[in-house]
N, C-alpha and C positions, 0 to 999 in steps of 0.2 A: 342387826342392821349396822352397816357401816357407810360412812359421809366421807367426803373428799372433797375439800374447794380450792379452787385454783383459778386465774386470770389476772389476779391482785395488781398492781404498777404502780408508776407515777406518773401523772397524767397533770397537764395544765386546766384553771377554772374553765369549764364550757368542755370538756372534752369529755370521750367515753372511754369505756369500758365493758367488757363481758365476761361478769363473773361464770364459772361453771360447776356443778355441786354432782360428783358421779357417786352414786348409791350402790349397793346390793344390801340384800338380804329381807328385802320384805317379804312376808309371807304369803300377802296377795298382790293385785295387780292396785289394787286402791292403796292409796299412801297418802299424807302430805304433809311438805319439806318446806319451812320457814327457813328464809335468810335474816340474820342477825346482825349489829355490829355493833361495836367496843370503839371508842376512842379513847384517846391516855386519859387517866383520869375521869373518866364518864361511866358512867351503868353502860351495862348491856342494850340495847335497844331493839326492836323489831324493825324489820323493813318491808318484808311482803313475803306473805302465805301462800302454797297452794294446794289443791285438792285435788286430787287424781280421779275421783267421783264424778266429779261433774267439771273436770277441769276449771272449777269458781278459784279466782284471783283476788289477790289483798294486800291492798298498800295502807302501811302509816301513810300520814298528813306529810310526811315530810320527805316520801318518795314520789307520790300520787304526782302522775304526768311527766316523769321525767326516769322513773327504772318501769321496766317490765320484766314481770317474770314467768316461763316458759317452759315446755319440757319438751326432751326426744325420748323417748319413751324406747326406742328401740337401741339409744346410748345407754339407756336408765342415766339420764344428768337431765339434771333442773338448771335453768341458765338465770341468771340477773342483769338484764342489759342495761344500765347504767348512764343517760347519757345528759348534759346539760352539767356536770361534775362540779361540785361548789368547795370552796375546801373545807366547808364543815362536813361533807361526805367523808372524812378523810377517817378511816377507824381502820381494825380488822373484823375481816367480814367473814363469818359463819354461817351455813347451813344446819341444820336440825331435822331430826323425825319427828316435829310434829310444832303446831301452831295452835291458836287460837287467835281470834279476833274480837276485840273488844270495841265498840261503840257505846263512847259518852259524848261527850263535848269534842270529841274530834275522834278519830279510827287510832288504832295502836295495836302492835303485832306481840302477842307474846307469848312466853313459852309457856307449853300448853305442861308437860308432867315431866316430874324427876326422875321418868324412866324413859324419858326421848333421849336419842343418841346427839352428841354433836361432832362433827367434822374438826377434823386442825381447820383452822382460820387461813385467808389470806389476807396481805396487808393492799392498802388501798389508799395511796396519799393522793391527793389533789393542792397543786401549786398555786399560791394566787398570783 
């Protein structure tokens, strides 16, 4: 399996963006591709999950309402639409083979096994 992300910028607070995450290599037609990001300094974080099964979606707390994420299936790319841009959004952002979802005390995306592929990153600042 191979990832690819791309759409990254610099965007002003309150603005968007559309990341896009182009794959091959899955074996079947069910897949799902978690987006990730890193800012300087910070852990790795989730952002939002998805499943090609049942096309079921999943946002961390800290996207929920403001990115969407989407697929064209006949692109194979999974997209992150990004919009309301805060500059704590501001990381590089990755795609992965694979997610899990976790509910405790609020939703959190993460990586599901050490044998999920991930994508080169793009970068993603937000100006305030």
């Amino acid at each position: 399996v191979q990832l690819q992300a791309s759409g990254g910028g610099l965007v002003p607070a309150g603005g968007s963006l559309r990341l896009s995450c182009v794959f091959s290599g899955f074996t079947s037609d069910d897949y799902v591709i978690g987006w990730f990001r890193q800012a300087p300094g910070k852990e790795r974080e989730g952002v939002s999950c998805f499943s090609s099964s049942d096309a079921s979606t999943y946002y961390a707390d800290s996207a929920k309402g403001r990115f969407t994420i989407s697929t064209d299936n006949a692109k194979n790319t999974v997209y992150l639409q990004m919009n309301s841009l805060k500059p704590e959004d501001t990381a590089v952002y990755f795609c992965a083979s694979g997610c899990k979802v976790v509910v405790d005390a609020g939703v959190r995306i993460e990586n599901r096994s050490a044998q999920d592929k991930w994508g080169k990153g793009t970068e993603v600042t937000v100006s305030s």
